[in-house]
PAZAPA-4460 file (N, C-alpha, C; in steps of 0.05 Angstrom, whole numbers, plus 32768, in hexadecimal, padded with zeros to 4 digits):
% residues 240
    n_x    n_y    n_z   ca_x   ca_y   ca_z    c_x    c_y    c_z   seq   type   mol
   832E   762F   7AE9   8314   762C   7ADE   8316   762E   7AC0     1      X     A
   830B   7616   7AAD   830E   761C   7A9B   82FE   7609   7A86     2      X     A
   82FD   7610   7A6D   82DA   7603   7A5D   82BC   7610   7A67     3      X     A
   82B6   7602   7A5F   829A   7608   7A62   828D   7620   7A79     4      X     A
   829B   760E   7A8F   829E   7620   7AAE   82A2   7645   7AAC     5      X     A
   82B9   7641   7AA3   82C7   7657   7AA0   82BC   7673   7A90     6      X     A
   82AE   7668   7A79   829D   7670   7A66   8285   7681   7A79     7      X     A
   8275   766B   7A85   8260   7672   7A93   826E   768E   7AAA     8      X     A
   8281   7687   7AB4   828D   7692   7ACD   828B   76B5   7AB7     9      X     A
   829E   76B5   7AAC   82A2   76D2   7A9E   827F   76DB   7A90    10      X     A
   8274   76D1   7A86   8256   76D8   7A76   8243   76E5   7A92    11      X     A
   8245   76DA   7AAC   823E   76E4   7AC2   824B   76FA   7ACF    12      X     A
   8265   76F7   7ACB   8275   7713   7ADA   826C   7726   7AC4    13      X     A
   826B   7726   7AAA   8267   773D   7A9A   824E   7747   7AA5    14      X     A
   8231   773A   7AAC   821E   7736   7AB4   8218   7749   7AC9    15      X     A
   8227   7743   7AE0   8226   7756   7AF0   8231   776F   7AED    16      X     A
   8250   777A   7AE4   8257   778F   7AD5   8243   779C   7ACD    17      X     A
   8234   7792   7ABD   822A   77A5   7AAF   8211   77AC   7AC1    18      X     A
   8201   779D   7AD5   81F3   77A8   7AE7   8203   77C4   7AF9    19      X     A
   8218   77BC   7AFB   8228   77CB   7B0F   821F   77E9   7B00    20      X     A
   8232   77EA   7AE2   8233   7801   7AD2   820E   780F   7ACC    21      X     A
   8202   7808   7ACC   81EF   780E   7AC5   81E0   7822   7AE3    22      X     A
   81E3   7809   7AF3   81D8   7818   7B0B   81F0   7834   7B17    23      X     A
   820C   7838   7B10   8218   7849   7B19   820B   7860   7B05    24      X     A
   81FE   7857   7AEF   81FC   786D   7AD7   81E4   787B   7AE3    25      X     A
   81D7   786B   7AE8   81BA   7873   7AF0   81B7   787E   7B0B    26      X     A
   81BE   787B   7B19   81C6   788E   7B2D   81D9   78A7   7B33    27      X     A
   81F7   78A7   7B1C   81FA   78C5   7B0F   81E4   78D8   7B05    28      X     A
   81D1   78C7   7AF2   81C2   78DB   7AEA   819F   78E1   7AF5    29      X     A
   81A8   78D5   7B09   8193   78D3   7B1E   8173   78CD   7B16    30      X     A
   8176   78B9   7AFF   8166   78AA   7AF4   8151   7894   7B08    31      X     A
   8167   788B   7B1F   815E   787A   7B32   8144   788E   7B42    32      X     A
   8147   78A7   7B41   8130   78AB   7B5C   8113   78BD   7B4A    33      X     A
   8106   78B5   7B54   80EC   78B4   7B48   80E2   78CF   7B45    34      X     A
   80D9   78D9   7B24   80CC   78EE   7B1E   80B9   78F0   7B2C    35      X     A
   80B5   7911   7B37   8097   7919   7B47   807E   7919   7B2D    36      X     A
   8075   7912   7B2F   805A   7912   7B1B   8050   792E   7B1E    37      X     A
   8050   7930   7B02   804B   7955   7AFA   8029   7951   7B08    38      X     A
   801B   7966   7B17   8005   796E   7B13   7FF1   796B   7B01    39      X     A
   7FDD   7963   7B03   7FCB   7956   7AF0   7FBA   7972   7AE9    40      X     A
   7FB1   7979   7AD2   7FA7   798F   7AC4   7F91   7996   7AD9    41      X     A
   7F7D   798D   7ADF   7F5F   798D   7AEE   7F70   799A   7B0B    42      X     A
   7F86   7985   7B1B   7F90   7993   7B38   7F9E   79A6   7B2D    43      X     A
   7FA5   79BA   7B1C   7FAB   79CD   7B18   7F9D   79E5   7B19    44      X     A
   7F8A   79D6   7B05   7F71   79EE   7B06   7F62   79EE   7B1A    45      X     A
   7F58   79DC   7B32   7F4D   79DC   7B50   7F57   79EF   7B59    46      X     A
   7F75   79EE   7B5C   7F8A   7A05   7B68   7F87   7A16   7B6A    47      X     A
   7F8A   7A23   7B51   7F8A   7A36   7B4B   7F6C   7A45   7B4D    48      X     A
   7F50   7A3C   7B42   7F33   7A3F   7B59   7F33   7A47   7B6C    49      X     A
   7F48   7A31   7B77   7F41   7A3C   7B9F   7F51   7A54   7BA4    50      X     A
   7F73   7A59   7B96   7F7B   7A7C   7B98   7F67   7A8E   7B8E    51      X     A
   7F54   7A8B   7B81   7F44   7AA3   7B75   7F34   7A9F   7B87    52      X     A
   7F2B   7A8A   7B90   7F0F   7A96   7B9B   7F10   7AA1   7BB6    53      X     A
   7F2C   7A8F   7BC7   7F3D   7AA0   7BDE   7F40   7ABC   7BDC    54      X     A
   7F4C   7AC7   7BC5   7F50   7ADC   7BC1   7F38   7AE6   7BC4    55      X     A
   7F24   7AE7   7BB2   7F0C   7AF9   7BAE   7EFD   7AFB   7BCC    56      X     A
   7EFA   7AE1   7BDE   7EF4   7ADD   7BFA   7F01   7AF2   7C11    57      X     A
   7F21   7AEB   7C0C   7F2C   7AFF   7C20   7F2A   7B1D   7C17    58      X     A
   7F21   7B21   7BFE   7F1E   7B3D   7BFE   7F09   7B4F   7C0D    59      X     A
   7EF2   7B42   7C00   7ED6   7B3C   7C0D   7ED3   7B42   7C2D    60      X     A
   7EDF   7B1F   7C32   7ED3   7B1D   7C51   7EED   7B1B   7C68    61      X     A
   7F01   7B22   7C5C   7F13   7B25   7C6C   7F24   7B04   7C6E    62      X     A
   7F3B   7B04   7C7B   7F4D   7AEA   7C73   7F41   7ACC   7C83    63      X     A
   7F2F   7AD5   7C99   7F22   7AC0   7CA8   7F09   7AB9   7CA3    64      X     A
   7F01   7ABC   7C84   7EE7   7AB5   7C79   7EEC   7A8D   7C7E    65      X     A
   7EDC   7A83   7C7F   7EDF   7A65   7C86   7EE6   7A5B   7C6F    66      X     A
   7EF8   7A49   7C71   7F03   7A38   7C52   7EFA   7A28   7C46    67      X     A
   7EDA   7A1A   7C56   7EC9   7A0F   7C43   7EB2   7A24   7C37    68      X     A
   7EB7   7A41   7C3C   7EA8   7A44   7C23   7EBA   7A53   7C0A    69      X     A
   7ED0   7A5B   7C10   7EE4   7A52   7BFE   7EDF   7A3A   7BE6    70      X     A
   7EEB   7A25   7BF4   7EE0   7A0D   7BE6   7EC9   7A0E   7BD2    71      X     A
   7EAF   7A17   7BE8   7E9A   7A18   7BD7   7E95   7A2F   7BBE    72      X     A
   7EA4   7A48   7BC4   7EA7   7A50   7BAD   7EBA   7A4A   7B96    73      X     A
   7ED0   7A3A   7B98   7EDF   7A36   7B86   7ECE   7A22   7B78    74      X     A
   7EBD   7A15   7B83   7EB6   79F6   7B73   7EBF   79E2   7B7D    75      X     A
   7ECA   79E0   7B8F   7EDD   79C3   7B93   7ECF   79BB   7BB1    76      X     A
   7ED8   79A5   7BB5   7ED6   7999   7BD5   7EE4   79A3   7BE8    77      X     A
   7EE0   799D   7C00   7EF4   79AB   7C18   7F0F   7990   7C12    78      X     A
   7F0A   7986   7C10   7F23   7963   7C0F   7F38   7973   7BFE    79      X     A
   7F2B   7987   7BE4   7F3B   7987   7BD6   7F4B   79A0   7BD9    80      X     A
   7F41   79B7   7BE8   7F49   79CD   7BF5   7F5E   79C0   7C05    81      X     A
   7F5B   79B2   7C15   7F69   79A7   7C2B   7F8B   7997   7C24    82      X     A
   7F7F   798F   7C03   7F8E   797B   7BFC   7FAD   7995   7BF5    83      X     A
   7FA1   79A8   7BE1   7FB3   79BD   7BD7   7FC4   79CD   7BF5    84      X     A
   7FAC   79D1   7C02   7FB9   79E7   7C19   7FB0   79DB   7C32    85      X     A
   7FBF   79D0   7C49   7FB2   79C4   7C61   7FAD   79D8   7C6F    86      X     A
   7FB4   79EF   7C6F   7FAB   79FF   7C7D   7FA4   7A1B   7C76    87      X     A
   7F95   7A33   7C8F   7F92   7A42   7C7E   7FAD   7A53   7C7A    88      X     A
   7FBC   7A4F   7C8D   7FDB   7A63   7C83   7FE1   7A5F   7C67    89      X     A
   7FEB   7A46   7C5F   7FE6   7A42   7C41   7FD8   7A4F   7C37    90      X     A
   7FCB   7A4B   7C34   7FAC   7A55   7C29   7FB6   7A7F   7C23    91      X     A
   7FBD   7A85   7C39   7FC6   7AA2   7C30   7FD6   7AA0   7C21    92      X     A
   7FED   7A96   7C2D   8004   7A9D   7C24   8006   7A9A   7BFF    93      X     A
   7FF2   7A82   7BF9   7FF5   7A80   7BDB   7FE5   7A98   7BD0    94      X     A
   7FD1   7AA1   7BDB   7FC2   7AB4   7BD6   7FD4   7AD4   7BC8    95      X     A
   7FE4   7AD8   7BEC   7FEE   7AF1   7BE3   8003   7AEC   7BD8    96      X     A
   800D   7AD2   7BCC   802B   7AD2   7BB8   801A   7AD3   7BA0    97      X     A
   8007   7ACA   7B96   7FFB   7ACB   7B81   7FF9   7AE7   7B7A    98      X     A
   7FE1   7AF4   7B88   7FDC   7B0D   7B89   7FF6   7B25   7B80    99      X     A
   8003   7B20   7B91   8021   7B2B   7B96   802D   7B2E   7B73   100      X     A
   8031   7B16   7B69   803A   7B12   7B54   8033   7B10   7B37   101      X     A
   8017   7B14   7B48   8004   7B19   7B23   8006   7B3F   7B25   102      X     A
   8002   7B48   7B3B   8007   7B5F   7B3D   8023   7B6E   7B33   103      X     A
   8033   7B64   7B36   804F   7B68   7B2D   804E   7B66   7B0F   104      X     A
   8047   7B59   7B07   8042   7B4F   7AE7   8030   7B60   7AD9   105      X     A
   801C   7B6F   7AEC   8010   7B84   7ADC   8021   7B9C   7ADE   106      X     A
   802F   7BA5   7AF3   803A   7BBB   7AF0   8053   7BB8   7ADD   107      X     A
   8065   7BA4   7AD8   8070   7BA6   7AC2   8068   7BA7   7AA3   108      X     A
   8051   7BA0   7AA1   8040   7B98   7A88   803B   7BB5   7A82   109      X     A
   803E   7BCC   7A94   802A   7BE9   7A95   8047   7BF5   7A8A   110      X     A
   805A   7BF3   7A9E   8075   7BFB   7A90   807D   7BFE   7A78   111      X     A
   807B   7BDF   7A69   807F   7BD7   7A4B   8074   7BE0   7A3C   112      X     A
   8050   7BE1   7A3C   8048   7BEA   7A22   803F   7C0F   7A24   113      X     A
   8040   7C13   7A43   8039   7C31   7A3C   8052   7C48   7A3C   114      X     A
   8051   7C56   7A24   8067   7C6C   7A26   8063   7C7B   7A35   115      X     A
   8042   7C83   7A40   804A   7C9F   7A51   8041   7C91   7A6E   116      X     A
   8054   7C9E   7A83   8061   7C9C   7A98   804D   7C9B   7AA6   117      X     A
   802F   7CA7   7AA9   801C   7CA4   7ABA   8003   7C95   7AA9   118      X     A
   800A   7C94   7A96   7FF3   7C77   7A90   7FF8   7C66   7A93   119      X     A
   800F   7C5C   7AA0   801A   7C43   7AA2   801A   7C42   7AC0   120      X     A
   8019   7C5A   7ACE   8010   7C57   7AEA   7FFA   7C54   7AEA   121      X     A
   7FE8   7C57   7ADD   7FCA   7C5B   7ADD   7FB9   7C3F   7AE0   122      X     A
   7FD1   7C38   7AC0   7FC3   7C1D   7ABB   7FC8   7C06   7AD4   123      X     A
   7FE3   7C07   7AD7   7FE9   7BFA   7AEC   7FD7   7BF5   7B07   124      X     A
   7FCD   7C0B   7B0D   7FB8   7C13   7B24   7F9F   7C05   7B21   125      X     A
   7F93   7C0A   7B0B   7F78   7BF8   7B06   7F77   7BDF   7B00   126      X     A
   7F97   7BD8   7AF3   7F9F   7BAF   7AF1   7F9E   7BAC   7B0D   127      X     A
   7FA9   7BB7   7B23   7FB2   7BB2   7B41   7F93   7BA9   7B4E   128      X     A
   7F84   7BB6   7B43   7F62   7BBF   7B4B   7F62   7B9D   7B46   129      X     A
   7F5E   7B9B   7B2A   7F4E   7B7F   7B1F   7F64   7B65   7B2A   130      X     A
   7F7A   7B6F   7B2F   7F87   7B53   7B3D   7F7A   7B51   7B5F   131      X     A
   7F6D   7B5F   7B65   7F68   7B66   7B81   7F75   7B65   7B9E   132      X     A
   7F85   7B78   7B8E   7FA1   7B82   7BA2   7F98   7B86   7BC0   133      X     A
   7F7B   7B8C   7BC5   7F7F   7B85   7BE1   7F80   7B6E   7BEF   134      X     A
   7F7A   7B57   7BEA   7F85   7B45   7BEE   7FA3   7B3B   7BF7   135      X     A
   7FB4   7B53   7BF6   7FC7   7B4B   7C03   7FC4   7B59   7C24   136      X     A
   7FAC   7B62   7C2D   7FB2   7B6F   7C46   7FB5   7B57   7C55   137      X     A
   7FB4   7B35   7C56   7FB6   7B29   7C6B   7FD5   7B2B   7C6F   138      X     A
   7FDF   7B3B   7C61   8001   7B3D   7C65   8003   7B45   7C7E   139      X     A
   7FEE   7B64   7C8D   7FF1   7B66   7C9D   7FE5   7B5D   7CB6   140      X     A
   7FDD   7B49   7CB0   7FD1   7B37   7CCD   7FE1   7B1E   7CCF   141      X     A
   7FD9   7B11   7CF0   7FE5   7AF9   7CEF   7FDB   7AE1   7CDA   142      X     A
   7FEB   7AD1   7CD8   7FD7   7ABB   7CD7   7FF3   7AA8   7CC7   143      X     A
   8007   7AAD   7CBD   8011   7AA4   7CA4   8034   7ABB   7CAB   144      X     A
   8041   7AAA   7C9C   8064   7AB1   7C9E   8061   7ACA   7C8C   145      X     A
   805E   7AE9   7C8B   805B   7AFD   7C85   8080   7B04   7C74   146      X     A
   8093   7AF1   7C8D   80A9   7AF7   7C7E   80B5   7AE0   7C71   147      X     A
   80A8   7AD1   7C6A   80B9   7ABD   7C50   80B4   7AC1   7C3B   148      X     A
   80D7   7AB8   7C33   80EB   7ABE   7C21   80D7   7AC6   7C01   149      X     A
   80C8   7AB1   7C02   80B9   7AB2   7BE7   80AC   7AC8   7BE8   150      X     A
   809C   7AD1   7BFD   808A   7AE7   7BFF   8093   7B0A   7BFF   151      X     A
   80AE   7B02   7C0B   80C1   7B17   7C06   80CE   7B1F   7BF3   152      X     A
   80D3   7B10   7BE1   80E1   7B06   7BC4   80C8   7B21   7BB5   153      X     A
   80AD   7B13   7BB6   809A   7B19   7BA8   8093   7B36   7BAB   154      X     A
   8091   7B33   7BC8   808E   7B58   7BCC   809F   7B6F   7BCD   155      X     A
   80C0   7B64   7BC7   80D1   7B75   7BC1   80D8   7B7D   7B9B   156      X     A
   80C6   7B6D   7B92   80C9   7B67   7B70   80AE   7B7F   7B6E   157      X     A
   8096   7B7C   7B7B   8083   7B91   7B7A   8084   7BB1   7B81   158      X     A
   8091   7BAC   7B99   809E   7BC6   7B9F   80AF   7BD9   7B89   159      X     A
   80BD   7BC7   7B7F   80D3   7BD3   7B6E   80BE   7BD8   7B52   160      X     A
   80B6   7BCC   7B52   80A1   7BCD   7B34   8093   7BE9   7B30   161      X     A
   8083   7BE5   7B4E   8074   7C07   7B58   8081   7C21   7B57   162      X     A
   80A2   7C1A   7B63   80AC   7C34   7B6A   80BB   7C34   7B4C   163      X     A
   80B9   7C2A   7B37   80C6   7C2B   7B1F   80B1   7C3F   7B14   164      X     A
   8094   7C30   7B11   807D   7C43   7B06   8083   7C5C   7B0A   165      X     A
   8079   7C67   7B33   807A   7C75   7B3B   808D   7C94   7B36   166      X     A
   80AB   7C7D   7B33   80BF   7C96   7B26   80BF   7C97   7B0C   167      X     A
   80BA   7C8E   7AFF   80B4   7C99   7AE0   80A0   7CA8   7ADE   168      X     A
   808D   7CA9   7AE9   8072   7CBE   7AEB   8085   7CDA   7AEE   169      X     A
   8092   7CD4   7B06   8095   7CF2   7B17   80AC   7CFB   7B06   170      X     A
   80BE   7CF0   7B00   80DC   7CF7   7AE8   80C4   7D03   7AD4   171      X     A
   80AF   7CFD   7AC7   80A3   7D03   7AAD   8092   7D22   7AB5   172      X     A
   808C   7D2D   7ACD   8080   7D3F   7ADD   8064   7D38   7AD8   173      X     A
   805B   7D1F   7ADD   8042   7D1F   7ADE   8033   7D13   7AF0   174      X     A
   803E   7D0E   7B06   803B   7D04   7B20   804C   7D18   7B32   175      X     A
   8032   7D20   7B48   8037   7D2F   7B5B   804A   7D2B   7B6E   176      X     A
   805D   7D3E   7B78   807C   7D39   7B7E   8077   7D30   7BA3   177      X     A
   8062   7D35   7BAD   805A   7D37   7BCF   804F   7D10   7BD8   178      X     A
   8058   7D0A   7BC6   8047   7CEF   7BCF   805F   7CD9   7BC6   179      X     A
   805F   7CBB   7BD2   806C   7CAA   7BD3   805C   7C8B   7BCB   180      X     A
   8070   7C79   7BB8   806A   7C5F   7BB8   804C   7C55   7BCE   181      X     A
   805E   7C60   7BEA   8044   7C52   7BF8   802A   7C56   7BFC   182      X     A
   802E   7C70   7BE8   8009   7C7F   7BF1   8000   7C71   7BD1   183      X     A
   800C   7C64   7BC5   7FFF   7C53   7BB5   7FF8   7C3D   7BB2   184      X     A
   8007   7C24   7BCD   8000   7C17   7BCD   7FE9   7C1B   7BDF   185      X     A
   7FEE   7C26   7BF6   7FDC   7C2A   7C0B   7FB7   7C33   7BFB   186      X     A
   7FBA   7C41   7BF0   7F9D   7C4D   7BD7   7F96   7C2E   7BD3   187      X     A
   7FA8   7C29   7BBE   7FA3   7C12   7BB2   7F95   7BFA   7BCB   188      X     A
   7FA1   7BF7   7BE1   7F9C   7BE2   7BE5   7F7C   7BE5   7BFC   189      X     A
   7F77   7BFF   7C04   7F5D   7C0D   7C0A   7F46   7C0C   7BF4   190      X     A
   7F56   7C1B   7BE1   7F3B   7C20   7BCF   7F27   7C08   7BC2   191      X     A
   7F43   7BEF   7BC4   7F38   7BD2   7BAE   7F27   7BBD   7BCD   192      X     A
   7F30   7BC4   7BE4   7F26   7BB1   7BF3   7F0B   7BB9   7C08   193      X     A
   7EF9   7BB0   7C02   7EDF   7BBC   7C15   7EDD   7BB4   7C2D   194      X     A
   7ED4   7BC1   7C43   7ED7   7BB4   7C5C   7ECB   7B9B   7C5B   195      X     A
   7ED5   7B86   7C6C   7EC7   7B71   7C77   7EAF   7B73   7C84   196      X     A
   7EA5   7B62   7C72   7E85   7B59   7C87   7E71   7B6F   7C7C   197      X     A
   7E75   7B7E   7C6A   7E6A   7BA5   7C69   7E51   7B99   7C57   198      X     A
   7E4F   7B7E   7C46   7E38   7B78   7C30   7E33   7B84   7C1B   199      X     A
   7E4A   7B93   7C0C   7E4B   7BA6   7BF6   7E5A   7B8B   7BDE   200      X     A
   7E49   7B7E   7BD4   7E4E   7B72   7BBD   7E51   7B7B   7BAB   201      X     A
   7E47   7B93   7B98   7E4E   7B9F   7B8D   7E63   7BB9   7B91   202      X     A
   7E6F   7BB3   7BA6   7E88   7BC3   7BA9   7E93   7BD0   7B89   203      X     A
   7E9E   7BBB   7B85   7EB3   7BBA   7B68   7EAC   7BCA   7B4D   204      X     A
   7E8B   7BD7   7B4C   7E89   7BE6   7B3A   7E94   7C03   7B43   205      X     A
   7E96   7BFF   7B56   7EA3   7C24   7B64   7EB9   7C19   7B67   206      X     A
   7ED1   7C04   7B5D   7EEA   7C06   7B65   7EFE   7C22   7B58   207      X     A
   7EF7   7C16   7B2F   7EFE   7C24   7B20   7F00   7C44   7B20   208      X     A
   7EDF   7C46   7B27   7EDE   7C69   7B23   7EED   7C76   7B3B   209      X     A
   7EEF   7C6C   7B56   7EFB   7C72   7B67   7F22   7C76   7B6E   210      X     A
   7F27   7C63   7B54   7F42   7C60   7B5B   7F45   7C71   7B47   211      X     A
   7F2D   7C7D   7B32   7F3C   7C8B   7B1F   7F3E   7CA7   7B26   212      X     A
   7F2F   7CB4   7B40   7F2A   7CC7   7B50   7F47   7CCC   7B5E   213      X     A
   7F50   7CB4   7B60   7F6D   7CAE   7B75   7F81   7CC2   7B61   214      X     A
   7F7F   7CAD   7B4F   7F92   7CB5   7B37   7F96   7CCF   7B2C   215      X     A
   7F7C   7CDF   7B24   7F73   7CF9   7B1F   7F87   7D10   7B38   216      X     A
   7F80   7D03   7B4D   7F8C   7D15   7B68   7FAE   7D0F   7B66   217      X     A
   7FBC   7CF5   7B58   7FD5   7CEF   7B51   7FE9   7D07   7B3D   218      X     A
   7FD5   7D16   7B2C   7FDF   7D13   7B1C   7FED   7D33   7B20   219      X     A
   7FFD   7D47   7B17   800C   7D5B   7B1B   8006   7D6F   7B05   220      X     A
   8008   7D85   7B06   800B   7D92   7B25   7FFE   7D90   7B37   221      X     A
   8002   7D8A   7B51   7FE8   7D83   7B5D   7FDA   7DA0   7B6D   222      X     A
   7FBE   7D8E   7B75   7FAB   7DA7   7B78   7FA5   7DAB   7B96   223      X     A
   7FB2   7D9E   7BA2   7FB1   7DA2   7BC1   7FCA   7D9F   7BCD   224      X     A
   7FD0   7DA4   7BE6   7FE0   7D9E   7C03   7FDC   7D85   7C09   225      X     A
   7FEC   7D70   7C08   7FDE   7D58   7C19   7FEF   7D59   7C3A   226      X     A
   7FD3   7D4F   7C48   7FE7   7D4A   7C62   7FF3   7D42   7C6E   227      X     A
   8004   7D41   7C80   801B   7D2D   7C83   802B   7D27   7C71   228      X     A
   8038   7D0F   7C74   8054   7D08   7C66   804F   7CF2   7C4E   229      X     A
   8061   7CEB   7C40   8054   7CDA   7C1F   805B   7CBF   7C2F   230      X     A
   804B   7CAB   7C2B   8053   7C8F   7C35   8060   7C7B   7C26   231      X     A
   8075   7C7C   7C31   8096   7C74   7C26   808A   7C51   7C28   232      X     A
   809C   7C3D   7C22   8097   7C1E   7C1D   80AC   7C1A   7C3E   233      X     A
   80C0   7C2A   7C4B   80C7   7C2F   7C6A   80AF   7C2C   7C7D   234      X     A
   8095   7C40   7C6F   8084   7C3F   7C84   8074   7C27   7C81   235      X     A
   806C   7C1E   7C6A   8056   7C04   7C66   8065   7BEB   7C70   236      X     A
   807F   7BEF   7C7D   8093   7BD7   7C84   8092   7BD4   7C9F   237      X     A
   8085   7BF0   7CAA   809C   7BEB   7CC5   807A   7BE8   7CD4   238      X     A
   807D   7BD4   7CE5   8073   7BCB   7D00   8071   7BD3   7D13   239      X     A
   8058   7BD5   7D1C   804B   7BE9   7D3B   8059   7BD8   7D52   240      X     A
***
């Protein structure tokens, strides 16, 4: 093959070559498979509505409050509740990872800026209040995977956060030596959640003064016998 022919023949093989090279490139750098489209600002902020208002709901009325009035308190439609979480297991589970983890973030925050050892328990206690740490009791009901990985992740990062507080209080002698991590979460997670169905909307102005009653009884030397044994994070674990 040769002239004109020949010309054409090689200008086409280069042709394809370079389709070849291009597409091997693009699929090393995995250019070929299609970006997920980031979240649009507005379905972000929906989202995040429907965890708060879940949250504030299951505190309230317990984890089987109906999810269109959920909806209706966040602001949004049921389509769009539905769209984020199809169900209500979802629906917890983002709840108490949220919860879980904004909680965590206050007890380190109490760590950092306070020097003394029980104001930083203190503070921690009343951030726990306003994140509305009871909200995590659907941990102990059915409804939702209680032990995935994420959820576990989250509540072993909290744990450790608490019993960090906790022993720096008592190393400092200012927390009472007869009591354990779990009689603080356990307080905590009584004092911030009102019974279901009970119609006390104003619960939340008696959260504060009450947990600060808790705290007062926290603090060492202490002024009573308590009964029974301190509730270890063994006992808030283990299953009837």
């Amino acid at each position: 093959m040769t002239g004109p022919s020949q010309q054409v023949w090689w200008k086409k093989r280069k042709q394809e070559e370079a389709v070849v090279v291009e597409t091997v490139s693009r699929i090393a750098t995995g250019a070929t498979q299609p970006r997920a489209p980031r979240p649009r600002a507005d379905a972000l902020r929906n989202r995040e509505r429907i965890v708060t208002a879940a949250r504030e709901m299951f505190v309230e009325f317990g984890p089987d409050v109906p999810l269109d009035e959920v909806a209706r308190r966040a602001g949004v439609g049921n389509a769009t509740l539905y769209r984020n979480f199809p169900d209500r297991a979802a629906l917890v589970h983002e709840v108490v990872l949220a919860v879980t983890s904004r909680t965590t973030d206050r007890a380190e925050e109490a760590v950092a800026e306070e020097s003394d050892a029980f104001a930083a328990l203190s503070r921690f206690v009343h951030a726990a209040a306003d994140e509305r740490i009871g909200a995590l009791c659907p941990m102990l009901s059915g409804g939702f995977d209680k032990d995935h990985p994420e959820l576990l992740a989250e509540r072993r990062r909290l744990e450790e956060a608490v019993e960090g507080l906790v022993a720096r209080a008592m190393s400092a002698g200012r927390l009472r030596t007869d009591i354990a991590v779990g009689d603080v979460l356990v307080a905590l997670s009584q004092l911030t959640r009102p019974l279901p169905g009970i119609g006390c909307p104003d619960i939340d102005r008696f959260t504060h003064r009450h947990l600060q009653l808790f705290l007062d009884g926290l603090q060492a030397p202490a002024r009573s016998e308590l009964p029974g044994t301190a509730a270890t994070l063994e006992d808030l674990r283990r299953r009837p």
